[in-house]
C-alpha positions as CSV (number, residue, x, y, z in Angstrom):
1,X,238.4,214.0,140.7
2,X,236.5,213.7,143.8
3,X,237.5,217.4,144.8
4,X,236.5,218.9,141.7
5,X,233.1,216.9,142.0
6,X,232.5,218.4,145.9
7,X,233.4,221.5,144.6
8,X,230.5,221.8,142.0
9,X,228.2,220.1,144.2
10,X,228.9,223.0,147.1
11,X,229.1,225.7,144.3
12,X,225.7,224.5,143.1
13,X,224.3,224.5,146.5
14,X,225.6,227.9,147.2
15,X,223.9,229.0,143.9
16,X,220.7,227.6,144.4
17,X,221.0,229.4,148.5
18,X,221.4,232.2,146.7
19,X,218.9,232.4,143.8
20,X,220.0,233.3,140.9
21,X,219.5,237.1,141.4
22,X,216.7,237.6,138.7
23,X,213.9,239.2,139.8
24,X,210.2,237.5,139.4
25,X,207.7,240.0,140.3
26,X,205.5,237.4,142.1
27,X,208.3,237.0,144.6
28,X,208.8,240.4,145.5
29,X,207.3,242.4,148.9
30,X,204.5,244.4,148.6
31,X,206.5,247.7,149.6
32,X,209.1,246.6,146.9
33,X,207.0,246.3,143.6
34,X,205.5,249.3,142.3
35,X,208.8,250.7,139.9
36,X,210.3,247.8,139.7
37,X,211.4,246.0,136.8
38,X,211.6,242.1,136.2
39,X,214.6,240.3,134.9
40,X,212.2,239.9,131.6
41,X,212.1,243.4,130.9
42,X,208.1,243.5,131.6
43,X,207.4,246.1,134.7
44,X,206.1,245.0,137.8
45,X,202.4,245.9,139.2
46,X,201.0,246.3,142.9
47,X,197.7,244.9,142.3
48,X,194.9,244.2,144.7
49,X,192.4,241.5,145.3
50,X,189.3,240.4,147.2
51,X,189.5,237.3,149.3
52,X,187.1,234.8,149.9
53,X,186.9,236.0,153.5
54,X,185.8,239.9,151.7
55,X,189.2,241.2,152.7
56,X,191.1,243.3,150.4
57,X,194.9,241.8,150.1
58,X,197.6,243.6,147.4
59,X,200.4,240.9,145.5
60,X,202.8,241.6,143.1
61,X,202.2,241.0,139.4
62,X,204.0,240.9,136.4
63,X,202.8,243.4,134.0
64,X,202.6,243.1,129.7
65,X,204.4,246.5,130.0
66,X,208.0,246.2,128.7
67,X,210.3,248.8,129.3
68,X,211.4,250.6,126.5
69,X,215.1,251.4,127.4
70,X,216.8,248.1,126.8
71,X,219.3,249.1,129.7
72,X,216.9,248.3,132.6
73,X,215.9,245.4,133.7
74,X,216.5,243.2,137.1
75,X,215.9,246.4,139.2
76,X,214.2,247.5,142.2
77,X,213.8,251.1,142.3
78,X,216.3,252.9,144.7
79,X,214.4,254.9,147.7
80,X,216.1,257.8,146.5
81,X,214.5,258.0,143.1
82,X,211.1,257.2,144.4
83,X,211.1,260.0,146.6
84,X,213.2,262.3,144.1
85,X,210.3,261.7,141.3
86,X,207.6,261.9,143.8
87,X,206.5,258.5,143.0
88,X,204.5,256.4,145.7
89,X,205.5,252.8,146.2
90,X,202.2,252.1,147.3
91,X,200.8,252.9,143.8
92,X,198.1,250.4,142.5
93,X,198.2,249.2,139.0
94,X,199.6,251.2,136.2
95,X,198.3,254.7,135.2
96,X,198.7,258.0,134.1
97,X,196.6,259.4,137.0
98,X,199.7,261.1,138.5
99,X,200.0,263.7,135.6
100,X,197.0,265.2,137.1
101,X,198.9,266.1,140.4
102,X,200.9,269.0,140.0
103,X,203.4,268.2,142.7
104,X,204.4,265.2,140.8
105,X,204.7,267.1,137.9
106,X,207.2,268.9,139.2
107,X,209.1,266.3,140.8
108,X,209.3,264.3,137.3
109,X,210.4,267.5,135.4
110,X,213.1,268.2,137.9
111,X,216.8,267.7,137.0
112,X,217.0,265.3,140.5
113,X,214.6,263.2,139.3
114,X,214.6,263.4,135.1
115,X,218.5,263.0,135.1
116,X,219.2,260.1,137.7
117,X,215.9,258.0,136.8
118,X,215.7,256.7,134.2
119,X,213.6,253.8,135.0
120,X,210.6,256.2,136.4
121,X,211.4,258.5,133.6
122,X,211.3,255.4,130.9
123,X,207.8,254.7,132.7
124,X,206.6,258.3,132.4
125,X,207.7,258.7,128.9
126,X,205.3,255.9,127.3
127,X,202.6,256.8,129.9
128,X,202.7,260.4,128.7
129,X,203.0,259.2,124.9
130,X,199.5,256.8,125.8
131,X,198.4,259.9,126.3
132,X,198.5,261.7,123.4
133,X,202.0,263.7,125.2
134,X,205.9,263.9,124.9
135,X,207.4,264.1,128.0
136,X,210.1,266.5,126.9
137,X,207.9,269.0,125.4
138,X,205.5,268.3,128.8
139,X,208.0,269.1,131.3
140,X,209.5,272.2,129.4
141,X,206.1,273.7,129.0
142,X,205.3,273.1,132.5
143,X,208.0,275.2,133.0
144,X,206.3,278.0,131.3
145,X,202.4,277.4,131.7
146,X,201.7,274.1,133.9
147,X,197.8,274.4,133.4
148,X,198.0,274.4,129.2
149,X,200.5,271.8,129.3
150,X,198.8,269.4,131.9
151,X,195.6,269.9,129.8
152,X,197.2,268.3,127.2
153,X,196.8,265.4,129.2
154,X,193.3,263.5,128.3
155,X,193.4,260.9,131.4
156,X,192.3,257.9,130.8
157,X,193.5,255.8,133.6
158,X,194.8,253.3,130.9
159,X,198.5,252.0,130.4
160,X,198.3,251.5,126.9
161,X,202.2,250.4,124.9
162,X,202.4,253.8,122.2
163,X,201.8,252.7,118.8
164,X,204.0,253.3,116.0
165,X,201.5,255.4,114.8
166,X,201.1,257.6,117.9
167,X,205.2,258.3,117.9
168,X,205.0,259.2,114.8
169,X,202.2,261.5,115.6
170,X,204.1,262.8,118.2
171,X,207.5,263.2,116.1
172,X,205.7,264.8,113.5
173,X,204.5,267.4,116.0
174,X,207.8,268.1,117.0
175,X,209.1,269.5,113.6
176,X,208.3,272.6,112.7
């Protein structure tokens, strides 16, 4: 009895050493929380702040955005998908700005990036339907005319969660 009781005691210890592997965004590095994803689903959010002193200082925030595909939570995006997607860990906030940039257009709509990403591509997605946009449609018309399809576009700078009203705006325009 007295083994079995050190044992749960050391395997609690070791446990607790180790955390429990969920990810709070408040805990994580500056140059680890833009794309990443809490254990709660809700996407993390490099915000910044003004001190007392006047300085500016950046933390990590938990953000009210849930991700959509049920598959990813509890993940830090891997280097190779930020840079594949032409995403910028150093993004503040949440926003639709990058649509405007035509590199990151490109890098989105690319097979690297739109088939091994899903978390960035998730993101994208519900920015694009905030937006008035389907992702789909967006990247295969940027593939014919870039300008008409990036006008479609209407930035406002705002992460908003799509409606169901909005998807089924945007399903509707899909049939023909």
């Amino acid at each position: 009895m007295e083994l079995i009781t050190i044992f749960l005691g050391f395997s609690l210890l070791v446990h607790g050493a180790l955390g429990s592997g969920e990810i709070v965004c408040e805990d994580l590095s500056i140059g680890m929380c833009a794309y990443s994803v809490a254990s709660s689903g809700k996407r993390c959010s490099l915000e910044s702040y003004e001190s007392i002193e006047g300085t500016r200082g950046y933390q990590c925030k938990t953000s009210e955005v849930l991700v959509s595909n049920i598959g990813i939570t509890n993940l830090i995006e891997s280097d190779e998908c930020i840079s594949a997607c032409g995403a910028d860990r150093n993004s503040l906030g949440i926003s639709s700005d990058s649509f405007l940039k035509s590199t990151f257009t490109s890098k989105l709509c690319s097979q690297q990036c739109y088939q091994k990403c899903p978390n960035i591509v998730d993101l994208y997605y519900n920015l694009a339907l905030g937006e008035g946009a389907y992702l789909p449609a967006f990247c295969k018309g940027r593939d014919l005319n870039g300008r008409r399809e990036m006008s479609q576009i209407q930035n406002s700078g705002v992460a908003c969660a799509p409606s169901a009203a909005s998807t089924a705006l945007t399903l509707e325009a899909d049939v023909p």
